[in-house]
N, CA, C and O of each residue as an XYZ file, in Angstrom:
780
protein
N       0.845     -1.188      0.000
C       0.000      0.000      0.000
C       0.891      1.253      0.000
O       1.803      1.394      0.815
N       0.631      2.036     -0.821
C       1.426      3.331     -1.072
C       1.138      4.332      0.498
O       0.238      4.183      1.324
N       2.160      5.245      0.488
C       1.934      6.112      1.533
C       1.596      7.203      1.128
O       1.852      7.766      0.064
N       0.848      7.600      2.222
C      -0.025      9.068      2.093
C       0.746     10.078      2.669
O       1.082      9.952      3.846
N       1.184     11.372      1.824
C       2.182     12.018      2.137
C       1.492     13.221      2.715
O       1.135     13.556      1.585
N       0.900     14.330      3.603
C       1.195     15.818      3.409
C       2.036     16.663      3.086
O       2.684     16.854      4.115
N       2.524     17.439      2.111
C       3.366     18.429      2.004
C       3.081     19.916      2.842
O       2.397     20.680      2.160
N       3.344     20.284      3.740
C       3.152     21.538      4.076
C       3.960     22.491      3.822
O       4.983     22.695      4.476
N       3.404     23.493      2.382
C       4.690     24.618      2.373
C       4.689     25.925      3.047
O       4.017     26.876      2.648
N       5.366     25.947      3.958
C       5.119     27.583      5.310
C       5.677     28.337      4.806
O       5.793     29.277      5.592
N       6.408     28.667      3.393
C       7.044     29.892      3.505
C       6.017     30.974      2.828
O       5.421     30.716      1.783
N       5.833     32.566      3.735
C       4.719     32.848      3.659
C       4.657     34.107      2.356
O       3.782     34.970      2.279
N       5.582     33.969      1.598
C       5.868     34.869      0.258
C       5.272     34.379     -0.657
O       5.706     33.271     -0.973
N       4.068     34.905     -1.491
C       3.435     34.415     -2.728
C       4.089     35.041     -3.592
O       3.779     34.760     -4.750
N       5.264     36.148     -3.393
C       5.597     37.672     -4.694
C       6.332     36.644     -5.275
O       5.889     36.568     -6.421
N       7.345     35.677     -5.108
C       8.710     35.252     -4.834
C       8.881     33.809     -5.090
O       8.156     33.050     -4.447
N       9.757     33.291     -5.961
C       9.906     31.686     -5.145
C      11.227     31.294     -5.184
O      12.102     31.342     -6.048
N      11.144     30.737     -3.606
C      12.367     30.644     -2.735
C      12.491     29.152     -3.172
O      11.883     28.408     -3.941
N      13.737     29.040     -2.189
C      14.567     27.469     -1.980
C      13.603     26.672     -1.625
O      13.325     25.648     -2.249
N      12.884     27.147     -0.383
C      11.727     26.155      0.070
C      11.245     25.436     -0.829
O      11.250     24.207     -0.894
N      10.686     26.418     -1.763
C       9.326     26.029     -2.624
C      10.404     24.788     -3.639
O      10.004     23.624     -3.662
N      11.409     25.063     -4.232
C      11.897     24.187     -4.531
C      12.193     22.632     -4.154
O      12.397     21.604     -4.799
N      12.098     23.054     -2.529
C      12.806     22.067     -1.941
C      11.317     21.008     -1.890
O      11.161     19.821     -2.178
N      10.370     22.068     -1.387
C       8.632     21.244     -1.585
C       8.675     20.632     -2.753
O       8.121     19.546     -2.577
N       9.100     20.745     -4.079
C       8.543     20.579     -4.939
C       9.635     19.273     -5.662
O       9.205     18.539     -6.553
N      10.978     19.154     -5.148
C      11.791     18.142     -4.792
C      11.202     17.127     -4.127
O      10.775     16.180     -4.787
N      11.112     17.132     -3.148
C      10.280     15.697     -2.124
C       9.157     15.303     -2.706
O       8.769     14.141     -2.583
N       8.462     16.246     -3.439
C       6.678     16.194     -4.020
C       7.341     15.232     -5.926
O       6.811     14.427     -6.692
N       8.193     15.693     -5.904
C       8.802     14.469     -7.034
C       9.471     13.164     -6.768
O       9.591     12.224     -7.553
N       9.856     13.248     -5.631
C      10.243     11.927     -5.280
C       9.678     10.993     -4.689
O      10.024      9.815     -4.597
N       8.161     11.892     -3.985
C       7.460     10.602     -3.434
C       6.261     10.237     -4.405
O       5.424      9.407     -4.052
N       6.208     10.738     -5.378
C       5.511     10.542     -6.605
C       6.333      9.327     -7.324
O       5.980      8.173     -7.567
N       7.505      9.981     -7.563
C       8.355      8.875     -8.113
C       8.094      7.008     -7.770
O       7.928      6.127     -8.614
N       8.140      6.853     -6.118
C       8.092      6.105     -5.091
C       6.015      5.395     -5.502
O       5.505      4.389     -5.008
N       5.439      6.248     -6.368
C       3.898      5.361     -6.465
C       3.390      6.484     -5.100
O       2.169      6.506     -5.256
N       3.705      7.393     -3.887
C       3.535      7.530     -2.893
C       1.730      8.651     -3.464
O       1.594      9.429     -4.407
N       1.169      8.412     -2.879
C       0.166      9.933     -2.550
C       0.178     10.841     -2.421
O      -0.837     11.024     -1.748
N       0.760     12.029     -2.613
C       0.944     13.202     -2.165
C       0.254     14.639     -2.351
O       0.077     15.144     -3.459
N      -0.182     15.348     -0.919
C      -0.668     16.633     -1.245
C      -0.438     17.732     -0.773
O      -0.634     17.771      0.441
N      -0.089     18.689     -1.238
C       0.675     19.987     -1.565
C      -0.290     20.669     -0.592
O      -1.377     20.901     -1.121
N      -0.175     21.113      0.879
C      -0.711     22.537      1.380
C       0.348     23.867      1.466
O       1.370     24.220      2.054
N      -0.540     24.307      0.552
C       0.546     25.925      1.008
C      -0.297     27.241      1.264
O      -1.182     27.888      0.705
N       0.664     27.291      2.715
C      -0.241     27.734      3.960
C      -0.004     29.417      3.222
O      -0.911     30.126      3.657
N       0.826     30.136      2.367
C       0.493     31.275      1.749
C      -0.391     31.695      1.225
O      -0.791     32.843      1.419
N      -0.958     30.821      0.375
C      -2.290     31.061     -0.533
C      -3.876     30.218      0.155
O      -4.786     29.547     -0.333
N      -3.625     30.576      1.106
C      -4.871     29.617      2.024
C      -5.774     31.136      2.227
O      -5.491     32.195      1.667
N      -6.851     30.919      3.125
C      -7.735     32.220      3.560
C      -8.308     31.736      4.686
O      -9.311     31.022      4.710
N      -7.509     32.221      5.887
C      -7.816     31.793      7.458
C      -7.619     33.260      8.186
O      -6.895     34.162      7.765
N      -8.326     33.285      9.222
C      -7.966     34.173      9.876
C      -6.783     34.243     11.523
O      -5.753     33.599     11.325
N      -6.824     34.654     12.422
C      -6.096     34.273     13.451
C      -6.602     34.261     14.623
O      -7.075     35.343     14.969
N      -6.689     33.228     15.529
C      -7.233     33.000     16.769
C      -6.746     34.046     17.430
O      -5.708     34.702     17.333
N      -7.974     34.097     18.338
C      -8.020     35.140     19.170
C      -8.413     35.324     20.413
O      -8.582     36.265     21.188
N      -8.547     33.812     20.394
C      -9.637     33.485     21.753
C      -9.428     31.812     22.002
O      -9.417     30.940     21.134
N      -9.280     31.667     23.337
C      -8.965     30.270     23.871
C     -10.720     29.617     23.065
O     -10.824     28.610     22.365
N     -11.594     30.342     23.370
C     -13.157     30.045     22.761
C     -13.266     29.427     21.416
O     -13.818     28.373     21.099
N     -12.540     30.416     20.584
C     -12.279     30.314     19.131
C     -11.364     28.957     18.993
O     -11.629     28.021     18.239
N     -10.387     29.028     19.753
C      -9.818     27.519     19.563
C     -10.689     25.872     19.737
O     -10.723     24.815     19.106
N     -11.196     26.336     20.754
C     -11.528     25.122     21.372
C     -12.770     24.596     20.476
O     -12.824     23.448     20.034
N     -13.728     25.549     20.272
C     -15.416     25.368     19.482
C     -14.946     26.294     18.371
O     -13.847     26.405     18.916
N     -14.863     26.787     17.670
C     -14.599     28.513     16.744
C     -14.950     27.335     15.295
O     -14.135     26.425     15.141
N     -15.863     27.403     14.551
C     -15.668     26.771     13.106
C     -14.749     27.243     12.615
O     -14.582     28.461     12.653
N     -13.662     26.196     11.852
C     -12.407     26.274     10.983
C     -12.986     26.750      9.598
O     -14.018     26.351      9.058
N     -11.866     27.926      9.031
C     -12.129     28.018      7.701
C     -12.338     26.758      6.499
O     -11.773     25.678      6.667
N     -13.068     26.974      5.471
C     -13.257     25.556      4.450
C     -11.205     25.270      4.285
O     -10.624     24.219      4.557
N     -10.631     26.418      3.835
C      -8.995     25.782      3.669
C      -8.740     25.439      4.615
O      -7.702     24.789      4.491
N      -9.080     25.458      5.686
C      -8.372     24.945      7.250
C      -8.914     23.106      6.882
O      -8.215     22.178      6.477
N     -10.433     23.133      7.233
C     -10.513     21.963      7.074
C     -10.743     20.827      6.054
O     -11.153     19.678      6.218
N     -10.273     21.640      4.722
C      -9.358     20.908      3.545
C      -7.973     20.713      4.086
O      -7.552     19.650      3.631
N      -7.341     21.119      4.639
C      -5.730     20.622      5.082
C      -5.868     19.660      6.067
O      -5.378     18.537      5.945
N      -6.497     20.017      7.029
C      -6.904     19.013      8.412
C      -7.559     17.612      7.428
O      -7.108     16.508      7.733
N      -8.639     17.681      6.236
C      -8.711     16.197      5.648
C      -7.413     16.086      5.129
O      -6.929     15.187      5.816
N      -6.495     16.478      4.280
C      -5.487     16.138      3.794
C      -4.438     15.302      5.127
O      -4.047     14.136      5.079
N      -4.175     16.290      6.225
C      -3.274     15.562      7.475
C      -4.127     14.723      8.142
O      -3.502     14.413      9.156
N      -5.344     14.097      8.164
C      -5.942     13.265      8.535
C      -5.316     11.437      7.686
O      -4.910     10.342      8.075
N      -5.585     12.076      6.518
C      -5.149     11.093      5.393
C      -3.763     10.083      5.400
O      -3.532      8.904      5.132
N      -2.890     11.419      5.931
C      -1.637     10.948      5.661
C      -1.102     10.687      6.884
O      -1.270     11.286      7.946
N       0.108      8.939      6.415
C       1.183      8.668      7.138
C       1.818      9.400      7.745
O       1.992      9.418      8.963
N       2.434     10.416      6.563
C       4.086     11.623      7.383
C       3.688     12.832      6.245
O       3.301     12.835      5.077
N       3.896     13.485      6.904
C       3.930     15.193      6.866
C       5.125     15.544      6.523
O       6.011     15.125      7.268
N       5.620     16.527      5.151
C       6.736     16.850      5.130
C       6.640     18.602      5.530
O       5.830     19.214      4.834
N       7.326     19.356      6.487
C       6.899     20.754      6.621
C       8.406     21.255      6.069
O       9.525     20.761      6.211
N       7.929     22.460      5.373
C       9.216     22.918      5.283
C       8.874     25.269      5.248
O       8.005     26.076      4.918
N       9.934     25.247      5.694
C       9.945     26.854      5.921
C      10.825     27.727      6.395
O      11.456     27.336      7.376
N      11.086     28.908      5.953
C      12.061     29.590      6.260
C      12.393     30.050      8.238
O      11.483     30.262      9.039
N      13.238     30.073      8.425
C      13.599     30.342      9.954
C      13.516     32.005      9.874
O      14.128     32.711      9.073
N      12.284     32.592     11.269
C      12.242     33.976     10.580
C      12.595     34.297     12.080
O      12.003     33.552     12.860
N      13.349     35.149     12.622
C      13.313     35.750     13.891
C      13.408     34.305     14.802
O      12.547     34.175     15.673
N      14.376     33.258     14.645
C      14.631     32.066     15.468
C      13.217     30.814     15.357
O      13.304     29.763     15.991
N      12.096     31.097     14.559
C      11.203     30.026     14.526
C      10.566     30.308     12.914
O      10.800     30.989     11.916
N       9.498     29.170     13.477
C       8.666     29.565     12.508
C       8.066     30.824     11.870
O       7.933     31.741     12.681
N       7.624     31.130     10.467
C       6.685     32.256     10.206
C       5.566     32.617     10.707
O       4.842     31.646     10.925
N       5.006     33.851     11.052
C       3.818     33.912     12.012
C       2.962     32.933     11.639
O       2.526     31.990     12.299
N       2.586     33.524      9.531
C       1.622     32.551      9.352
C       1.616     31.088      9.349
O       0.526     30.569      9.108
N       2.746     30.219      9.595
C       2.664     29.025      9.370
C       1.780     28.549     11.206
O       0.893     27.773     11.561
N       2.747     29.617     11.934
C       2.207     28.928     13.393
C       0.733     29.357     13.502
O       0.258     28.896     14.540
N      -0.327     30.216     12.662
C      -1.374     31.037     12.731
C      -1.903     29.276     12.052
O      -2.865     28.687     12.545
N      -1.162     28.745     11.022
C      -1.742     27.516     10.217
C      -1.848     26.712     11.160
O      -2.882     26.064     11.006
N      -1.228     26.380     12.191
C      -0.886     25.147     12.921
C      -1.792     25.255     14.179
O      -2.209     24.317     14.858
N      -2.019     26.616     14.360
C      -3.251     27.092     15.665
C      -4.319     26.687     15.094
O      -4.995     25.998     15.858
N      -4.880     26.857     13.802
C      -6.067     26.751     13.453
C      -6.295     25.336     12.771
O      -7.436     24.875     12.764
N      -5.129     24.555     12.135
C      -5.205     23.418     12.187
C      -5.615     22.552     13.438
O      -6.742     22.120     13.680
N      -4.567     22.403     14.117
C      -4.632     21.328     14.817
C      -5.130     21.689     16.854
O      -4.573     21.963     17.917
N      -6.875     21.362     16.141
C      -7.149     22.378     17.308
C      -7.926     21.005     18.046
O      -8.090     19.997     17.358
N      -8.352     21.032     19.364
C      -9.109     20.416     20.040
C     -10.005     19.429     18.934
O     -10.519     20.005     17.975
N     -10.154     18.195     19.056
C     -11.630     17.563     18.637
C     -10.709     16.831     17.212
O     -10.967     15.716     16.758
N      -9.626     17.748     16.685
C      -8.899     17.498     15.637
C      -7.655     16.213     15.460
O      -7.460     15.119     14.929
N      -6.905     17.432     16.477
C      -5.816     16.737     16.865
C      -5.177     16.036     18.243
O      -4.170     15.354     18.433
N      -6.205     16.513     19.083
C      -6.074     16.030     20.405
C      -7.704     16.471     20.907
O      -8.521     17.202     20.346
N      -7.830     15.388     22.724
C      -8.796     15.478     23.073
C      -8.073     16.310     24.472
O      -6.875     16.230     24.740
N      -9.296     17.276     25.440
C      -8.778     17.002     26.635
C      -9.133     16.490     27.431
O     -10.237     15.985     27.223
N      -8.602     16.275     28.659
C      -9.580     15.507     29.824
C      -9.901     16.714     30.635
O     -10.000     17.884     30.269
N     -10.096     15.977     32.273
C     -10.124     16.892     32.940
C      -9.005     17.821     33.579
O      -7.884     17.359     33.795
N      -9.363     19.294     33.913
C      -8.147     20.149     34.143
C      -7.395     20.231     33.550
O      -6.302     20.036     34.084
N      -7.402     20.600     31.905
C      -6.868     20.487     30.570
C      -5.826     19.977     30.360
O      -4.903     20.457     29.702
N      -5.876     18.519     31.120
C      -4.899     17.370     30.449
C      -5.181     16.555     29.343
O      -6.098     15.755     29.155
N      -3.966     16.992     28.449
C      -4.217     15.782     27.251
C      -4.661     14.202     27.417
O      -3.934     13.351     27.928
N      -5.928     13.972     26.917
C      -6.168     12.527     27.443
C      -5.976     11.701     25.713
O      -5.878     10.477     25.628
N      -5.960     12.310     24.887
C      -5.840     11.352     23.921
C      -5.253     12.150     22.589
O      -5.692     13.265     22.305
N      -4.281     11.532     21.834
C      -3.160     12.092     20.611
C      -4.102     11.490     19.695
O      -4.457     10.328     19.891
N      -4.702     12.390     18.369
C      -5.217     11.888     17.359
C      -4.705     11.371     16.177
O      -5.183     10.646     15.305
N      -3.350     12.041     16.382
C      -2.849     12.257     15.375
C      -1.160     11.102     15.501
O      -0.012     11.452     15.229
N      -1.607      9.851     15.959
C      -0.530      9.024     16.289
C      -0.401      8.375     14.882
O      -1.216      8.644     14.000
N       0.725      7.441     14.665
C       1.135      6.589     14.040
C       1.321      7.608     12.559
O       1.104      7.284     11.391
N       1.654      8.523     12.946
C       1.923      9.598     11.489
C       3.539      9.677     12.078
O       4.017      9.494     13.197
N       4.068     10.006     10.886
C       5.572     10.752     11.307
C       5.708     12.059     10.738
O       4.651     12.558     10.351
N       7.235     13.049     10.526
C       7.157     14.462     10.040
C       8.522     14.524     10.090
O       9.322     14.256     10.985
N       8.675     15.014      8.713
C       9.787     15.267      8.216
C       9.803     17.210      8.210
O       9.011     17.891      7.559
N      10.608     17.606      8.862
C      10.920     19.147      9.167
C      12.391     19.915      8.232
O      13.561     19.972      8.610
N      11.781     20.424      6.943
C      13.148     21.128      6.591
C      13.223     22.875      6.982
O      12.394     23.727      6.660
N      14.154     23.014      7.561
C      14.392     24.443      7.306
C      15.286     25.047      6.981
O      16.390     24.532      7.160
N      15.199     26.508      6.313
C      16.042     27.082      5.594
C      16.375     28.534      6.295
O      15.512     29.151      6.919
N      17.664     28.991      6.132
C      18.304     29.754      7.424
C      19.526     30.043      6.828
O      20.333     29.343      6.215
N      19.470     32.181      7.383
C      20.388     32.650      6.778
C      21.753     32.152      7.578
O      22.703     31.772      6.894
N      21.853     32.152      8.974
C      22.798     31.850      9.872
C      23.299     30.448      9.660
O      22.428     29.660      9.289
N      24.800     29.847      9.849
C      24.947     28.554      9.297
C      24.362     27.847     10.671
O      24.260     28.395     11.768
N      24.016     26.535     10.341
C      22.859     25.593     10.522
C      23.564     25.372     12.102
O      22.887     25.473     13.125
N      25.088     25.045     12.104
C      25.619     24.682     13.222
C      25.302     25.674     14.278
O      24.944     25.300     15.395
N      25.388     26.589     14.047
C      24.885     28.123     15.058
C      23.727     27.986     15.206
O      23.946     27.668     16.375
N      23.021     27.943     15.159
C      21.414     27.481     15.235
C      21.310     26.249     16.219
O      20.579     26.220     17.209
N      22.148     25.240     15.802
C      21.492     24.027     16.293
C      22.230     23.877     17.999
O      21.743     23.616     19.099
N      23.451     24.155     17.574
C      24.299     23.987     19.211
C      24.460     25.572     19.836
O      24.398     25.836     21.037
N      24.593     26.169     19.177
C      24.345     27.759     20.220
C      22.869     27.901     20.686
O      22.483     27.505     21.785
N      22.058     28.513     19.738
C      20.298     28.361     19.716
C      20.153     27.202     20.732
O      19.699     27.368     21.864
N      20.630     25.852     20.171
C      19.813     24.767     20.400
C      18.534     24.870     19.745
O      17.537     24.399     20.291
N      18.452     25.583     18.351
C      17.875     25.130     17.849
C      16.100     25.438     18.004
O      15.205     24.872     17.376
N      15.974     26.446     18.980
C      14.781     26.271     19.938
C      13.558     26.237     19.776
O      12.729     25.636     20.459
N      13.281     27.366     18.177
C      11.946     27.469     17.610
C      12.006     25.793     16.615
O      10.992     25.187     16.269
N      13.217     25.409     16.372
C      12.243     24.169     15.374
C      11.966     23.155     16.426
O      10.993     22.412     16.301
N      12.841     23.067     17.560
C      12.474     21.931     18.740
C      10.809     22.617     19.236
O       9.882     21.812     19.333
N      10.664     23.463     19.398
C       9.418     24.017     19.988
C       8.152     23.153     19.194
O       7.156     22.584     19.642
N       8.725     23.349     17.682
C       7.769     22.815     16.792
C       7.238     21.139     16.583
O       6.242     20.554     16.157
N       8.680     20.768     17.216
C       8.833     19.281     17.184
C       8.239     18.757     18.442
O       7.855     17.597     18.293
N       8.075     19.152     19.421
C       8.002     18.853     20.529
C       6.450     19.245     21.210
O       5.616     18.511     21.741
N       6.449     21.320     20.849
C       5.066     21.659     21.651
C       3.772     21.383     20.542
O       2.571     21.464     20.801
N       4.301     21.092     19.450
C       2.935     21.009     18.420
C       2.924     19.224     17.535
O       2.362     18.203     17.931
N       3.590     19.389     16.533
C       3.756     18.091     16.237
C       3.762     16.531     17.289
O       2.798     15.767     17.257
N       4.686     16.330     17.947
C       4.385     15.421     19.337
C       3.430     15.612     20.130
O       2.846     14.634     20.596
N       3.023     16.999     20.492
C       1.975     16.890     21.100
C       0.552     16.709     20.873
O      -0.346     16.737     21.715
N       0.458     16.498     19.470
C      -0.724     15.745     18.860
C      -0.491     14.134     18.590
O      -1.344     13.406     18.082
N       0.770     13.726     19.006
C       1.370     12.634     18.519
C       2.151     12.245     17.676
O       2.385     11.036     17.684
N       2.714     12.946     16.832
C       3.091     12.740     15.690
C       4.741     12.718     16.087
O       5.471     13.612     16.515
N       5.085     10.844     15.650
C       6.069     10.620     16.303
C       6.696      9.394     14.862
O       5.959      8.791     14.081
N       7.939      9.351     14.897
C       8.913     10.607     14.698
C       9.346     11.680     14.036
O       9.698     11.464     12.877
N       9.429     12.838     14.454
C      10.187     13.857     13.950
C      11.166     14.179     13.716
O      11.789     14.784     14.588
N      11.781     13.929     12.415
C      12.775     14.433     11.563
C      13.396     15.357     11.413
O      12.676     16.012     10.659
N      14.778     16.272     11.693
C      15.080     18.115     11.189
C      16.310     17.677     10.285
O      17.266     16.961     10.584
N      15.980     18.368      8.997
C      17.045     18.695      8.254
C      17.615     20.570      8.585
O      16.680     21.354      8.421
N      18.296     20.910      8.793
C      18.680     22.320      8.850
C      19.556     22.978      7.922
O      20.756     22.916      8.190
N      19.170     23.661      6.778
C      19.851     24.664      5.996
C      20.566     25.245      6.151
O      21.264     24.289      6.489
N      21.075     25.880      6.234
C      22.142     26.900      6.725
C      22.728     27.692      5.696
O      23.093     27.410      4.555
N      22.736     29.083      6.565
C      23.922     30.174      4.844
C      23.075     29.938      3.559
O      23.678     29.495      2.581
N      22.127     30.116      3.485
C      21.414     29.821      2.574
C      21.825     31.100      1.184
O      22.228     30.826      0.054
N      21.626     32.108      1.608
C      22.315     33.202      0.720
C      23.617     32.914      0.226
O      23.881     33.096     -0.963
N      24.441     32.487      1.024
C      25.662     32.070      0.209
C      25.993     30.602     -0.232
O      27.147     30.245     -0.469
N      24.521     29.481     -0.360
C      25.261     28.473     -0.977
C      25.387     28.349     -2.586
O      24.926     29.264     -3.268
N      25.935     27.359     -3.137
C      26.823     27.403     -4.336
C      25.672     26.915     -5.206
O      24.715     26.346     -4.681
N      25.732     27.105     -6.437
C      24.654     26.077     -6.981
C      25.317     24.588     -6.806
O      24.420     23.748     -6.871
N      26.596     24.001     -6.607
C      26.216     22.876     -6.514
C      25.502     22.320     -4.851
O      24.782     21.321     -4.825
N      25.764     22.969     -3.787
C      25.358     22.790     -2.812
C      23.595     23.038     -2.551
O      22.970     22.443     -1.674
N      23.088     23.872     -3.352
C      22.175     24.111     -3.683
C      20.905     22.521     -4.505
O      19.731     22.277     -4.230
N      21.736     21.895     -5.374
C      21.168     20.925     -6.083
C      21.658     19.546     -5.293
O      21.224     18.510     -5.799
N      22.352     19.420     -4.330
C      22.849     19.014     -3.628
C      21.483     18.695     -2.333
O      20.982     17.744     -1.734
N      21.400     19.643     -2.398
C      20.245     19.543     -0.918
C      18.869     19.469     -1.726
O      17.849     19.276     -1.065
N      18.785     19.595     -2.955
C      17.975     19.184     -3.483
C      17.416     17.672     -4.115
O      16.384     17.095     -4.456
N      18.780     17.505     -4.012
C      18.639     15.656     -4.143
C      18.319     15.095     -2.906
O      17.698     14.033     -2.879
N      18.684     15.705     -1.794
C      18.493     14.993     -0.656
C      16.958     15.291     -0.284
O      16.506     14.550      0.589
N      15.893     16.471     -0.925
C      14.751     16.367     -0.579
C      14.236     15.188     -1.514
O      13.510     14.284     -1.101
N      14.605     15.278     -2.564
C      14.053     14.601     -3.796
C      13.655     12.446     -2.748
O      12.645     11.768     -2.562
N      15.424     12.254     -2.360
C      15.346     10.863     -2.019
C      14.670     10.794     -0.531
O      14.353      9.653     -0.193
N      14.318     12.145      0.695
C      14.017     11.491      1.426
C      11.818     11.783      0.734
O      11.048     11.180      1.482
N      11.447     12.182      0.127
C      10.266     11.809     -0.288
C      10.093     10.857     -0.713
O       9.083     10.282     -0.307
N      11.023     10.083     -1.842
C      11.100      8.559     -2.640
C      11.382      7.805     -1.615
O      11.526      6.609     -1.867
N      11.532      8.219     -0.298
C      11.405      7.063      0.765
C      10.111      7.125      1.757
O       9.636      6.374      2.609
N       9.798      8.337      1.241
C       8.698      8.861      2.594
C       8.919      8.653      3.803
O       8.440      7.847      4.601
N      10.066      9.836      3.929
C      10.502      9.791      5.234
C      11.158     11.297      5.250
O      11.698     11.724      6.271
C-alpha cells in the first residue's frame, strides 16, 4: 500500500519563489516517483484568519482551507513541513496555520483540568526542513535550535506525531549552486522514501 504524504509549504511569500518552494517541490517528485500519494498545502495562498480566543480555539468553526488541510493531514502517514527560519522560529503565518489546524476535537482530546487525554494524530511521522540565513551549526548547538524543537516537541508530538525528523539549511544566501542541487537531491530521495 502506497503512503499518504502531506506536504506543508510555510514559507509565507506568494511575490517570490524561494529554496523552500523548490525544496517542496523536490520531495513532491520523489514521493511521486516512489507510487507515494501526495498533497501539496501551502499555507500562503490559504484564507484563514487568526485565533483570538482560547473560545475560538476550542469550538470557533475552521475556515473551508483549514478543514481541507486538516482532511489532507488526517489522510496521511508523514507530513513533510518545510519553511524559512524567521526571527529564530517559525513564520507567524505558518504557526497562525498550525493554531487553526490542529485544534481540540482534531488533533487532540482534553480531559479533565486540561490534560491531554488522547493524541489523534498518532502513528503519522514528520519530516521538518528548514532554511536559514545563519549557518545551521549556530542554530542548532548555540540556539539549540529552539523554535524548530518548539515545533517538534510543543505542536507536532503533542498531537502525537512521532517521529520527527530536522534537516537544517544553513547560509542559505551564500550556498553554491552545486550545494544548492545538492540539498535538493536529498529532498528529492528522502520523499522517494517517505521519510
Amino acid at each position: 500500500m502506497a503512503r499518504r504524504i502531506a506536504i506543508i509549504q510555510g514559507h509565507p511569500d506568494t511575490t517570490a519563489r524561494h529554496f523552500c518552494h523548490a525544496l517542496a517541490e523536490a520531495y513532491l517528485k520523489g514521493a511521486q516517483s516512489s507510487g507515494f500519494e501526495a498533497r501539496l498545502i501551502d499555507v500562503a495562498v490559504m484564507d484563514f484568519t487568526l485565533l483570538r480566543s482560547k473560545a475560538d480555539f476550542e469550538s470557533g468553526t475552521p475556515a473551508p482551507s483549514i478543514i481541507q488541510a486538516q482532511n489532507a493531514i488526517r489522510c496521511a502517514d508523514h507530513l513533510a513541513v518545510f519553511f524559512p527560519l524567521w526571527l529564530g522560529g517559525m513564520p507567524a503565518l505558518l504557526k497562525a496555520f498550525f493554531e487553526q489546524t490542529l485544534r481540540p476535537g482534531f488533533a487532540f482530546e482534553y480531559g479533565e483540568a486540561g490534560q491531554v487525554i488522547r493524541k489523534h494524530l498518532t502513528e503519522k511521522s514528520a519530516r521538518v526542513i528548514v532554511t536559514m540565513g545563519m549557518p545551521a551549526w549556530v542554530y542548532r548547538w548555540f540556539y539549540c535550535a529552539h523554535g524548530v524543537k518548539a515545533l517538534e516537541r510543543n505542536i507536532l508530538a503533542f498531537c502525537g506525531i512521532n517521529p520527527v525528523r530536522t534537516s537544517l539549511i544553513g547560509s542559505i544566501e551564500n550556498l553554491t549552486e552545486a550545494q544548492r542541487l545538492k540539498w535538493l537531491s536529498v529532498a528529492q530521495q528522502y520523499g522517494a522514501k517517505g521519510r
